[in-house]
PDB file of N, CA, C and O in Angstrom:
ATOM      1  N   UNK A   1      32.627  31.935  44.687  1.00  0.00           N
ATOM      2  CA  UNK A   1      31.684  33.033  44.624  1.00  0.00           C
ATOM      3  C   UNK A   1      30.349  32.520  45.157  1.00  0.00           C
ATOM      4  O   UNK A   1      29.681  31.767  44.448  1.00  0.00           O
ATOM      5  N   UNK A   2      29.961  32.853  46.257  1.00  0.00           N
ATOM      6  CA  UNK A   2      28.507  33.176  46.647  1.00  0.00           C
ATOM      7  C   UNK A   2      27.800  34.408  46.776  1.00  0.00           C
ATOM      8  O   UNK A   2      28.005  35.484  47.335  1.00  0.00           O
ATOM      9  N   UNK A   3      26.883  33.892  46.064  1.00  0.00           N
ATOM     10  CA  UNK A   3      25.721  35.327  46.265  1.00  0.00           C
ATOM     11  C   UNK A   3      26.086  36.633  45.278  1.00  0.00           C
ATOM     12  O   UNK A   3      25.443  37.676  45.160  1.00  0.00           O
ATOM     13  N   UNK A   4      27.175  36.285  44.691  1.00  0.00           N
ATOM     14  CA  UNK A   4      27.989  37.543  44.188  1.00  0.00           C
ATOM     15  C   UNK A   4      29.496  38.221  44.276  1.00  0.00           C
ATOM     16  O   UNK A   4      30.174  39.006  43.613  1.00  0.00           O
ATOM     17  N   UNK A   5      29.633  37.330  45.675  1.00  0.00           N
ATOM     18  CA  UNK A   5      30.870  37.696  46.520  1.00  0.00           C
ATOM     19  C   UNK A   5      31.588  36.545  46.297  1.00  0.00           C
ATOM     20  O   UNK A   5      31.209  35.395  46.074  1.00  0.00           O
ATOM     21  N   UNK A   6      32.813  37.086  46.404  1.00  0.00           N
ATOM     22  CA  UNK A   6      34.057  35.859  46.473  1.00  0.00           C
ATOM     23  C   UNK A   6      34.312  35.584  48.115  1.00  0.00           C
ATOM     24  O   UNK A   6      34.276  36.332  49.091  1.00  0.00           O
ATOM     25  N   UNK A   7      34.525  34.468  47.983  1.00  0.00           N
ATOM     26  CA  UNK A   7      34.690  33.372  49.536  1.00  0.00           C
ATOM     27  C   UNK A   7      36.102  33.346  49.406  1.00  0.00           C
ATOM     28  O   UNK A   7      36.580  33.159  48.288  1.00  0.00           O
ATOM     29  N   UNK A   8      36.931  33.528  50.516  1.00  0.00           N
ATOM     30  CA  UNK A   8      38.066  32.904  50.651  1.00  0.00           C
ATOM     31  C   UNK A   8      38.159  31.441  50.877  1.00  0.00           C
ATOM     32  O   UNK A   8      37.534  30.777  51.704  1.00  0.00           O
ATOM     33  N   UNK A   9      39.174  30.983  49.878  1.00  0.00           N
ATOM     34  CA  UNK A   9      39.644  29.375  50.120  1.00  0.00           C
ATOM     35  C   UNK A   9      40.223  29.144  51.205  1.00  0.00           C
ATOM     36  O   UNK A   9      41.331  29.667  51.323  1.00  0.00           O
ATOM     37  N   UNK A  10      39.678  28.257  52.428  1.00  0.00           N
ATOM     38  CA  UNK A  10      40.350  28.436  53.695  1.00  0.00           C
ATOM     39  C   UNK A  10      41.499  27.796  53.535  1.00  0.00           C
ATOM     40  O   UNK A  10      42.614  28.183  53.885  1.00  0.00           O
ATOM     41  N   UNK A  11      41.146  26.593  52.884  1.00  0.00           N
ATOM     42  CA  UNK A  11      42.627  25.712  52.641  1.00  0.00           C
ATOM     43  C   UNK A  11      42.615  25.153  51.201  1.00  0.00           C
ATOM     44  O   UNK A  11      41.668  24.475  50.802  1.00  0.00           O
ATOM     45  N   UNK A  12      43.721  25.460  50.397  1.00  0.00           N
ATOM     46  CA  UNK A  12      43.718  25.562  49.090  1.00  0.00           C
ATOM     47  C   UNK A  12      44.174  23.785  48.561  1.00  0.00           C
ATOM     48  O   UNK A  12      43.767  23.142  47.594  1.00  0.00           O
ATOM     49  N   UNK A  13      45.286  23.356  49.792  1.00  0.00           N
ATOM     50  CA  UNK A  13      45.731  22.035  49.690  1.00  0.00           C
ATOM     51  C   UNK A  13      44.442  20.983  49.139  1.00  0.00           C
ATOM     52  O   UNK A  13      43.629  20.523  49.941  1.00  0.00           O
ATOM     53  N   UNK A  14      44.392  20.692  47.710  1.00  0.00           N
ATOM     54  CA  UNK A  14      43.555  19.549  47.371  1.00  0.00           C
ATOM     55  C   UNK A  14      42.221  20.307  46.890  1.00  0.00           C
ATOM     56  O   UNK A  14      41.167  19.708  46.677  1.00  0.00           O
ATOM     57  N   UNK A  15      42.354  21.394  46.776  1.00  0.00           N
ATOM     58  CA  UNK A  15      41.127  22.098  46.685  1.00  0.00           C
ATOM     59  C   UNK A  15      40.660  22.145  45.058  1.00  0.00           C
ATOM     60  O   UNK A  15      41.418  22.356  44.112  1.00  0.00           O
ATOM     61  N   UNK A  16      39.116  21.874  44.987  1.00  0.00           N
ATOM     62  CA  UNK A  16      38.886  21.698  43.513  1.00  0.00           C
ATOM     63  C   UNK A  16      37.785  22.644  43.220  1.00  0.00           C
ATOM     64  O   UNK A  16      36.760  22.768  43.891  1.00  0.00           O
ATOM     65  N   UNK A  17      38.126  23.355  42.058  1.00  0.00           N
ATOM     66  CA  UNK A  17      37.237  24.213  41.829  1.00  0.00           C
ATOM     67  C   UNK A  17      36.052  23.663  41.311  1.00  0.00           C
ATOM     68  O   UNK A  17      36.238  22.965  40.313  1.00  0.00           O
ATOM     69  N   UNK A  18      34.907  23.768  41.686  1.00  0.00           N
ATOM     70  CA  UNK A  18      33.438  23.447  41.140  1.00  0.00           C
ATOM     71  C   UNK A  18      33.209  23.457  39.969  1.00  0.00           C
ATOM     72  O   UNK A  18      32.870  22.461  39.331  1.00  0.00           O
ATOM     73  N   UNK A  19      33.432  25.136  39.289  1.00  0.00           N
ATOM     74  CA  UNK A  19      32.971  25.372  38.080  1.00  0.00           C
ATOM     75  C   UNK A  19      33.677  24.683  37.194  1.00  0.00           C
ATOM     76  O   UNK A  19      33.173  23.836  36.456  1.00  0.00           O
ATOM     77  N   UNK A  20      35.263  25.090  37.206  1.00  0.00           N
ATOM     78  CA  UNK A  20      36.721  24.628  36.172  1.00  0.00           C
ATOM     79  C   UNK A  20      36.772  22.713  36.637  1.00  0.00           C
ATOM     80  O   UNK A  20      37.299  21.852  35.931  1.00  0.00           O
ATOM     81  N   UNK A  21      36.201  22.512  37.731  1.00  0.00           N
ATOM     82  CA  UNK A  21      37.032  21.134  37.941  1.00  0.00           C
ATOM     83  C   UNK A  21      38.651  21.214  37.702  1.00  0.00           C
ATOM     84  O   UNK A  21      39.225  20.174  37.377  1.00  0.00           O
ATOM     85  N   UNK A  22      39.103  21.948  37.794  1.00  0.00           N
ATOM     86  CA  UNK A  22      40.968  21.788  38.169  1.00  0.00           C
ATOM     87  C   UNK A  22      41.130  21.332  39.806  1.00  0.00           C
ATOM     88  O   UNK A  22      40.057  21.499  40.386  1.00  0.00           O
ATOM     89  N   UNK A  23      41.410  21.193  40.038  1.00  0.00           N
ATOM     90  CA  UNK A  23      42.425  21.363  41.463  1.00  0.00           C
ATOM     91  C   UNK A  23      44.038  21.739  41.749  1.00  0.00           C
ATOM     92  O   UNK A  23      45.026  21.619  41.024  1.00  0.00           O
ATOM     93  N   UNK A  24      43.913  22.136  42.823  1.00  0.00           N
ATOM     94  CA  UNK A  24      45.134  22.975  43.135  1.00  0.00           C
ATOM     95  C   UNK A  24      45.697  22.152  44.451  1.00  0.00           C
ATOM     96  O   UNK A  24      44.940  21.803  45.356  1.00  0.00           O
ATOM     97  N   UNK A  25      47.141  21.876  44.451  1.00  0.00           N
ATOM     98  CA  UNK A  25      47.810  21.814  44.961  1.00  0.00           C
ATOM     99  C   UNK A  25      49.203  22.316  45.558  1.00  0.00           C
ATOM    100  O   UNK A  25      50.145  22.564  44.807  1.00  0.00           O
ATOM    101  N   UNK A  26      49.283  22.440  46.817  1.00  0.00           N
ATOM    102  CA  UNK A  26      50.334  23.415  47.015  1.00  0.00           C
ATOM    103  C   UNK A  26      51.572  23.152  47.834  1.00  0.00           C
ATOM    104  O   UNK A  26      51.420  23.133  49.055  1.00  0.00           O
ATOM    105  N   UNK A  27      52.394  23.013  47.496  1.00  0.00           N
ATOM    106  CA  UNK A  27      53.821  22.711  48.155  1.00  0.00           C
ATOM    107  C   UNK A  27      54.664  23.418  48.635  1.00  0.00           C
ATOM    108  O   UNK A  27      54.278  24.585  48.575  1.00  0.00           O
ATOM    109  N   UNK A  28      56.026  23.294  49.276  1.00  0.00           N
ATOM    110  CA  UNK A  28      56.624  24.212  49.987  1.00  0.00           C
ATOM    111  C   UNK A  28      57.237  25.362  49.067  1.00  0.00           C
ATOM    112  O   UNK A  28      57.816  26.359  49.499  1.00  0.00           O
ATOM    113  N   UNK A  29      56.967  24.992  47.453  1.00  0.00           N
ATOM    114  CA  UNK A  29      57.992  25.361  46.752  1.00  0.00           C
ATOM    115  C   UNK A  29      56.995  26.483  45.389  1.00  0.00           C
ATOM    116  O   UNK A  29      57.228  27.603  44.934  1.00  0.00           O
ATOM    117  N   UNK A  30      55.694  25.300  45.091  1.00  0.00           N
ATOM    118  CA  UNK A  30      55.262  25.664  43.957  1.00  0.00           C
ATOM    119  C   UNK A  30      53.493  25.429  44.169  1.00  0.00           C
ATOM    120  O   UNK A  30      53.238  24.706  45.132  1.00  0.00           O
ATOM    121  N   UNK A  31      52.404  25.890  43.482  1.00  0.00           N
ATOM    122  CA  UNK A  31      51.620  25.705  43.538  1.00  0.00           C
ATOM    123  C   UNK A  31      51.587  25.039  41.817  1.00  0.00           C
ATOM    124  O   UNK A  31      51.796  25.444  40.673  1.00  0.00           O
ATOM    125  N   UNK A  32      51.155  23.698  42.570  1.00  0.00           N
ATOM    126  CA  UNK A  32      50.349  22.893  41.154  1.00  0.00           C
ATOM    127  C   UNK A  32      48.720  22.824  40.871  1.00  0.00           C
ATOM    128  O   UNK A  32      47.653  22.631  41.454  1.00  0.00           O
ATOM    129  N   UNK A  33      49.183  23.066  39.788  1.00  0.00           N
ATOM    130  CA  UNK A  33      47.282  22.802  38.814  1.00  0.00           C
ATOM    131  C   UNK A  33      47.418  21.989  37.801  1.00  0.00           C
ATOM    132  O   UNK A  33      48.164  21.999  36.823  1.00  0.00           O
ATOM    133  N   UNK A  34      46.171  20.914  38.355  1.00  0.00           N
ATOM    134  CA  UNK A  34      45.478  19.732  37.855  1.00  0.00           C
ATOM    135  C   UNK A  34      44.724  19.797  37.030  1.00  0.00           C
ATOM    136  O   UNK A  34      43.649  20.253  37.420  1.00  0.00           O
ATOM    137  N   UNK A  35      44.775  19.476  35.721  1.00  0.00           N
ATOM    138  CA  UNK A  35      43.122  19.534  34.899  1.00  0.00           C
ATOM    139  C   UNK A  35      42.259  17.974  35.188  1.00  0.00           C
ATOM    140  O   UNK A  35      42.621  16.920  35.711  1.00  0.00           O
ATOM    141  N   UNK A  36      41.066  18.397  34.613  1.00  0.00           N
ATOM    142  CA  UNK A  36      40.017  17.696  35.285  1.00  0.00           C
ATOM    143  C   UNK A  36      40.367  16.366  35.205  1.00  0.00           C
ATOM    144  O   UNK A  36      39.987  15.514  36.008  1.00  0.00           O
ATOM    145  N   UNK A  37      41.292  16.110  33.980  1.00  0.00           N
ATOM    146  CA  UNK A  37      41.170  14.506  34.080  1.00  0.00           C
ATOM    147  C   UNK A  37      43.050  13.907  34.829  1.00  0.00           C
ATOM    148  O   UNK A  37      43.627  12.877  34.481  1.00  0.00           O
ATOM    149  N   UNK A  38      43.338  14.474  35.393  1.00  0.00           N
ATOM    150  CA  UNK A  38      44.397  14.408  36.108  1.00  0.00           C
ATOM    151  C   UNK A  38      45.852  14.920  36.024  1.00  0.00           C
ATOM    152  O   UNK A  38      46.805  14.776  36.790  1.00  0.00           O
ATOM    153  N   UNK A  39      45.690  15.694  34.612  1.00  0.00           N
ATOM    154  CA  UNK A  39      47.037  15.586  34.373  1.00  0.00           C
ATOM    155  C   UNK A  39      47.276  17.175  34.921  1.00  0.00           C
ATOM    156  O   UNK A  39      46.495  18.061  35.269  1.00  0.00           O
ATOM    157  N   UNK A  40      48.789  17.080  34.818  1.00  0.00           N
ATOM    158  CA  UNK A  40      49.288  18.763  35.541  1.00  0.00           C
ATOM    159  C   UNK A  40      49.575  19.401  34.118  1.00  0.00           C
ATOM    160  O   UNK A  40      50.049  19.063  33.033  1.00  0.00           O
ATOM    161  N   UNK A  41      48.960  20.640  34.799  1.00  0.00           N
ATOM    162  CA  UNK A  41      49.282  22.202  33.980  1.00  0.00           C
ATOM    163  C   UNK A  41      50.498  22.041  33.799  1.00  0.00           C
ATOM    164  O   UNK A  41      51.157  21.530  34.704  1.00  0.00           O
ATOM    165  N   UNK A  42      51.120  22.436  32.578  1.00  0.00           N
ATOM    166  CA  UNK A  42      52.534  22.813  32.196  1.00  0.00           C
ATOM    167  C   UNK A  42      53.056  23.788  32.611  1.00  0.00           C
ATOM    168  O   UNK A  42      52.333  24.705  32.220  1.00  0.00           O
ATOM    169  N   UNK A  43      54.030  24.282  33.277  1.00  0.00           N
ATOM    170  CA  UNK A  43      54.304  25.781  33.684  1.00  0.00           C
ATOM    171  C   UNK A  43      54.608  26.131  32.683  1.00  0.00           C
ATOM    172  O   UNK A  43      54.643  25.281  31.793  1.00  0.00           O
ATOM    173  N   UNK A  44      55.053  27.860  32.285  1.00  0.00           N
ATOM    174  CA  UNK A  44      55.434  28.560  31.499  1.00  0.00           C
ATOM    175  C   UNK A  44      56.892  28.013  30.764  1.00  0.00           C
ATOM    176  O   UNK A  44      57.070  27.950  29.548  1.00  0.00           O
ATOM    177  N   UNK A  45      57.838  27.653  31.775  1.00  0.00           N
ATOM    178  CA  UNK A  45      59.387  27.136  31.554  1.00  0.00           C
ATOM    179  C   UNK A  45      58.677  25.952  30.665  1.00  0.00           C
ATOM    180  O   UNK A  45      58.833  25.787  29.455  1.00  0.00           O
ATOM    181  N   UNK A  46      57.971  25.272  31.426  1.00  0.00           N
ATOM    182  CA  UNK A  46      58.186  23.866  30.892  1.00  0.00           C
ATOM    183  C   UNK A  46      57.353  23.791  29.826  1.00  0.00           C
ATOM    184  O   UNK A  46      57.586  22.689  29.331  1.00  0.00           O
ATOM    185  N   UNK A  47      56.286  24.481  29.019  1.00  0.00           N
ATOM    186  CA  UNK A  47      56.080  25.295  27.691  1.00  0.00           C
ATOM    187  C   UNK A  47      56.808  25.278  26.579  1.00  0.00           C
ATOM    188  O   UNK A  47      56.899  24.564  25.580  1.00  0.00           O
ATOM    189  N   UNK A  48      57.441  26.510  27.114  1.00  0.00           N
ATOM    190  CA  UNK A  48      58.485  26.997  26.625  1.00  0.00           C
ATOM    191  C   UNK A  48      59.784  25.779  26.050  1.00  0.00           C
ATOM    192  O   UNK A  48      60.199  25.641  24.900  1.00  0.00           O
ATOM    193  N   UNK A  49      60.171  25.065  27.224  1.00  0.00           N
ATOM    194  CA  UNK A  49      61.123  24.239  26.677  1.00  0.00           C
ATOM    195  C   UNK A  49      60.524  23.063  25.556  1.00  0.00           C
ATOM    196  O   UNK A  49      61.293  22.622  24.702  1.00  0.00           O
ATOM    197  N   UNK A  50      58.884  22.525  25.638  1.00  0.00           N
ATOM    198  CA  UNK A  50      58.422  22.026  24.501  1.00  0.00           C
ATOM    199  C   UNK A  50      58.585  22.392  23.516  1.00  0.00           C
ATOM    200  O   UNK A  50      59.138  21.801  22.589  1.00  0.00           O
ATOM    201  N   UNK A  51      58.052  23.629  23.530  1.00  0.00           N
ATOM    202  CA  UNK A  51      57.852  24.366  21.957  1.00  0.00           C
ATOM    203  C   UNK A  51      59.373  24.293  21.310  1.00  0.00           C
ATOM    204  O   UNK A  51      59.517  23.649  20.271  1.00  0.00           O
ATOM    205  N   UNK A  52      60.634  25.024  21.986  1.00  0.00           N
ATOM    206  CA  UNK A  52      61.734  24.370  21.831  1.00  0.00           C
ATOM    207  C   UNK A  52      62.251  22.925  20.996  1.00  0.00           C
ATOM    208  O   UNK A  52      62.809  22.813  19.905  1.00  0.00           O
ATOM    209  N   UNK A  53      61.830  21.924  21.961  1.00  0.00           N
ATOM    210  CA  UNK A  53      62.641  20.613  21.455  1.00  0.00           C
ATOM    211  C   UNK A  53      61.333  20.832  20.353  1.00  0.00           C
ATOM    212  O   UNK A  53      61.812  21.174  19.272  1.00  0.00           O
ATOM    213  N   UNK A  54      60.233  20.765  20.308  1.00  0.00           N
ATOM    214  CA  UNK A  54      59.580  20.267  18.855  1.00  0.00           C
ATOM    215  C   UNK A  54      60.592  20.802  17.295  1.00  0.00           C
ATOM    216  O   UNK A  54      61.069  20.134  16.378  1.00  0.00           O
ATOM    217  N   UNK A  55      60.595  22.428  17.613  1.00  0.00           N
ATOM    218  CA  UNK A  55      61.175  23.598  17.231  1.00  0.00           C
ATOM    219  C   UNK A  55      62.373  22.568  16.042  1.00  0.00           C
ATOM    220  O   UNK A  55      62.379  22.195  14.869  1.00  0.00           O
ATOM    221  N   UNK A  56      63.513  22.444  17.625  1.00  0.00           N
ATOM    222  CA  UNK A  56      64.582  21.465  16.948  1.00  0.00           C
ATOM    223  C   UNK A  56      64.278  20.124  16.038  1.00  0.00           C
ATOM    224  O   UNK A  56      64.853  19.666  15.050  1.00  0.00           O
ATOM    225  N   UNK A  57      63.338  19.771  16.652  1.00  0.00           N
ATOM    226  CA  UNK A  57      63.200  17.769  16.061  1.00  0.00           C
ATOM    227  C   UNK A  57      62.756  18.195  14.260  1.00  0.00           C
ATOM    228  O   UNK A  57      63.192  17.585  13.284  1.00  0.00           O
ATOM    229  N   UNK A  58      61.461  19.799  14.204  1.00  0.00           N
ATOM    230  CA  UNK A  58      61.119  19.725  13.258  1.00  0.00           C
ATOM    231  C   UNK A  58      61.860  20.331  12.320  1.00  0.00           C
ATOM    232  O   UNK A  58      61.467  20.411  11.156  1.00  0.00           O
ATOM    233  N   UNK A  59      63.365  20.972  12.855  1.00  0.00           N
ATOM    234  CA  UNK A  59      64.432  21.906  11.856  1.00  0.00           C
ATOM    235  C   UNK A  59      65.295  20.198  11.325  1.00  0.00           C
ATOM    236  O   UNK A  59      65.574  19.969  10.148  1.00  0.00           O
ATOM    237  N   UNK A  60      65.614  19.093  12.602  1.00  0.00           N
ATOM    238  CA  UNK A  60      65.950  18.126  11.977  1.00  0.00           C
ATOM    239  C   UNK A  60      65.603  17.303  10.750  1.00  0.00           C
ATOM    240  O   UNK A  60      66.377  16.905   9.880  1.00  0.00           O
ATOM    241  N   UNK A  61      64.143  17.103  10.859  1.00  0.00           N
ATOM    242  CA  UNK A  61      63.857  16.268  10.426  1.00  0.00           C
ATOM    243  C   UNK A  61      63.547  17.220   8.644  1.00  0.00           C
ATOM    244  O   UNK A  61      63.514  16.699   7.529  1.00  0.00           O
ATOM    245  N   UNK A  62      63.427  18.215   8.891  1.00  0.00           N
ATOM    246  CA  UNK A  62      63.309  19.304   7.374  1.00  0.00           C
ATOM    247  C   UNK A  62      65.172  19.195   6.910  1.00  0.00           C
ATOM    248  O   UNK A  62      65.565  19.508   5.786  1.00  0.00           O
ATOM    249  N   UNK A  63      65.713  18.909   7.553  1.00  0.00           N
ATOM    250  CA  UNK A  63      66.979  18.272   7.000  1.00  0.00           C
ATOM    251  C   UNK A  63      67.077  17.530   6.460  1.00  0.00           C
ATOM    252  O   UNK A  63      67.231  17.456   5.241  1.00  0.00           O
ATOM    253  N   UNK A  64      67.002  16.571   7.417  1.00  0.00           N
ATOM    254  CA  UNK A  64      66.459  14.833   6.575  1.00  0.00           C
ATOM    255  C   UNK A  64      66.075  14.792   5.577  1.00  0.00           C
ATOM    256  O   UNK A  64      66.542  14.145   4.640  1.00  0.00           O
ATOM    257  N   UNK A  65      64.933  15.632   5.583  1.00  0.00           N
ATOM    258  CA  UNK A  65      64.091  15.454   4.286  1.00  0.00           C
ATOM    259  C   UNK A  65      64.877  15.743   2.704  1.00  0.00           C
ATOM    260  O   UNK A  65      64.918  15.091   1.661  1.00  0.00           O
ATOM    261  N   UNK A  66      65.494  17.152   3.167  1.00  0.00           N
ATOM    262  CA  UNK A  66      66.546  18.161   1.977  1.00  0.00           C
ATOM    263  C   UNK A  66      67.349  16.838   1.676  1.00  0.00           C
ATOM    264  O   UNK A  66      67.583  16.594   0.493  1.00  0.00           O
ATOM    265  N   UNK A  67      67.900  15.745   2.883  1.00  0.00           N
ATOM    266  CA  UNK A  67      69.167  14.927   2.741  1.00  0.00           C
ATOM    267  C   UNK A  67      68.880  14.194   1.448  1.00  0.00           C
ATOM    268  O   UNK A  67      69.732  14.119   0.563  1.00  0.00           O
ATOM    269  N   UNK A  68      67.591  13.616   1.333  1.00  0.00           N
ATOM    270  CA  UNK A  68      66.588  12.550   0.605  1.00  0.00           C
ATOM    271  C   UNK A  68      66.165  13.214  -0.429  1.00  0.00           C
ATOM    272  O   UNK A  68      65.385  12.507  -1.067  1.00  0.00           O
ATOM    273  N   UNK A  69      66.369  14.650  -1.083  1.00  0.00           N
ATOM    274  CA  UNK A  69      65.793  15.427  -1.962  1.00  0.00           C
ATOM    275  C   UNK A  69      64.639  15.484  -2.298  1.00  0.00           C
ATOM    276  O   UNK A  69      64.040  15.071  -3.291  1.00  0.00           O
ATOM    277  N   UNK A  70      64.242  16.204  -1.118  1.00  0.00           N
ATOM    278  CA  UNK A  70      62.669  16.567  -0.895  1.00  0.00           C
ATOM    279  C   UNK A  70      62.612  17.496  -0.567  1.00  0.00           C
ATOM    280  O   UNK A  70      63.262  17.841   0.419  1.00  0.00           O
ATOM    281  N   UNK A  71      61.595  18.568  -1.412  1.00  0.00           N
ATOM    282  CA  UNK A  71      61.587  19.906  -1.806  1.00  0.00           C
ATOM    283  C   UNK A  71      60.738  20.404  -0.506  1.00  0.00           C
ATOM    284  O   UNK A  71      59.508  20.344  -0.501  1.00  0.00           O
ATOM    285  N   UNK A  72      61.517  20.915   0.630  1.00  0.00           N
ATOM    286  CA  UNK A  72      60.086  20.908   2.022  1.00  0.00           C
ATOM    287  C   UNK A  72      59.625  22.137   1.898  1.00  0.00           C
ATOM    288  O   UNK A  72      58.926  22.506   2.842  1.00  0.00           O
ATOM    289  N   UNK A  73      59.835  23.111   0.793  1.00  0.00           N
ATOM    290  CA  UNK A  73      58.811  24.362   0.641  1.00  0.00           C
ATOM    291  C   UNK A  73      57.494  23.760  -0.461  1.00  0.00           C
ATOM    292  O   UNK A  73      56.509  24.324  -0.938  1.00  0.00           O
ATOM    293  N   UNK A  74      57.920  22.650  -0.551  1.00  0.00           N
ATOM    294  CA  UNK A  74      56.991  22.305  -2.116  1.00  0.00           C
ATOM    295  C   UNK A  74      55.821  21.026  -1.447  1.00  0.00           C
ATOM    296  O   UNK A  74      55.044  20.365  -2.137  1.00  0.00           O
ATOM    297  N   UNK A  75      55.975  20.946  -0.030  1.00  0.00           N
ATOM    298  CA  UNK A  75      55.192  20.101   0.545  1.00  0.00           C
ATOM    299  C   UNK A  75      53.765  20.456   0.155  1.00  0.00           C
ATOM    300  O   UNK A  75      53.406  21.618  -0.036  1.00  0.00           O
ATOM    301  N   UNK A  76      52.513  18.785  -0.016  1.00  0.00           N
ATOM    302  CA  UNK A  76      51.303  19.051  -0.201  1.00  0.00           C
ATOM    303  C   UNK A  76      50.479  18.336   0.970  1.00  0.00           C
ATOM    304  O   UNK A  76      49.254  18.443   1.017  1.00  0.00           O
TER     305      UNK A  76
END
Protein backbone atom coordinates (compact mmCIF):
# COMPACT_ATOMS: atom_id res chain seq x y z
CA UNK A 1 0.00 0.00 0.00
CA UNK A 2 1.14 3.43 -1.08
CA UNK A 3 -0.45 6.55 -0.59
CA UNK A 4 -3.61 4.59 0.12
CA UNK A 5 -3.53 2.35 -2.84
CA UNK A 6 -2.45 -1.16 -3.12
CA UNK A 7 0.75 -1.83 -5.42
CA UNK A 8 0.91 -4.93 -7.21
CA UNK A 9 3.70 -7.45 -6.15
CA UNK A 10 5.62 -7.69 -9.37
CA UNK A 11 7.35 -10.75 -8.24
CA UNK A 12 6.11 -12.50 -5.20
CA UNK A 13 9.19 -15.21 -5.30
CA UNK A 14 11.13 -14.24 -1.90
CA UNK A 15 9.00 -11.41 -1.34
CA UNK A 16 8.74 -9.99 2.29
CA UNK A 17 6.17 -8.09 3.58
CA UNK A 18 7.37 -4.83 5.43
CA UNK A 19 4.66 -4.46 7.84
CA UNK A 20 4.01 -8.57 8.83
CA UNK A 21 7.77 -9.44 8.08
CA UNK A 22 6.49 -12.95 6.66
CA UNK A 23 7.70 -13.82 3.35
CA UNK A 24 6.26 -15.64 0.65
CA UNK A 25 7.43 -18.13 -1.42
CA UNK A 26 6.15 -19.71 -4.42
CA UNK A 27 6.52 -22.98 -6.19
CA UNK A 28 5.21 -24.90 -9.04
CA UNK A 29 2.82 -26.50 -6.72
CA UNK A 30 2.13 -24.37 -3.51
CA UNK A 31 2.64 -20.99 -2.18
CA UNK A 32 4.69 -20.98 1.14
CA UNK A 33 4.58 -18.54 4.13
CA UNK A 34 7.44 -17.82 6.34
CA UNK A 35 7.08 -16.20 9.75
CA UNK A 36 9.50 -13.67 10.71
CA UNK A 37 11.83 -15.82 12.41
CA UNK A 38 11.98 -18.52 9.72
CA UNK A 39 9.82 -21.04 10.30
CA UNK A 40 6.84 -22.12 7.75
CA UNK A 41 3.15 -21.51 8.24
CA UNK A 42 1.38 -24.76 8.87
CA UNK A 43 -1.21 -25.38 6.20
CA UNK A 44 -4.71 -26.13 7.15
CA UNK A 45 -4.13 -30.24 6.46
CA UNK A 46 -1.10 -30.08 8.30
CA UNK A 47 -3.08 -28.32 11.41
CA UNK A 48 -5.47 -30.35 11.29
CA UNK A 49 -3.40 -33.56 11.32
CA UNK A 50 -1.56 -32.00 14.65
CA UNK A 51 -4.46 -31.33 16.50
CA UNK A 52 -5.24 -35.02 15.60
CA UNK A 53 -2.07 -36.94 16.76
CA UNK A 54 -2.03 -34.62 20.06
CA UNK A 55 -5.95 -35.57 20.21
CA UNK A 56 -4.72 -39.41 20.18
CA UNK A 57 -1.33 -39.23 22.39
CA UNK A 58 -3.68 -37.28 24.98
CA UNK A 59 -6.79 -40.11 24.80
CA UNK A 60 -3.54 -42.52 25.34
CA UNK A 61 -1.94 -41.32 27.84
CA UNK A 62 -5.65 -40.58 29.96
CA UNK A 63 -5.52 -44.39 29.63
CA UNK A 64 -2.38 -44.88 31.11
CA UNK A 65 -3.27 -42.91 33.68
CA UNK A 66 -7.00 -44.97 34.42
CA UNK A 67 -4.25 -48.15 33.92
CA UNK A 68 -2.28 -46.73 37.23
CA UNK A 69 -5.64 -45.72 39.01
CA UNK A 70 -5.75 -42.26 38.53
CA UNK A 71 -8.93 -40.53 38.72
CA UNK A 72 -8.30 -38.13 35.30
CA UNK A 73 -11.71 -36.28 35.95
CA UNK A 74 -10.38 -35.61 39.55
CA UNK A 75 -7.12 -33.98 38.17
CA UNK A 76 -5.66 -30.72 40.17
Amino acid sequence: RTEGRLLKIRKMQGWTSPLLKIRFELTDEELLIYRPDGQKFLTFIETENKAAEAQKRAEMLEAKLRELGVDVNNLA
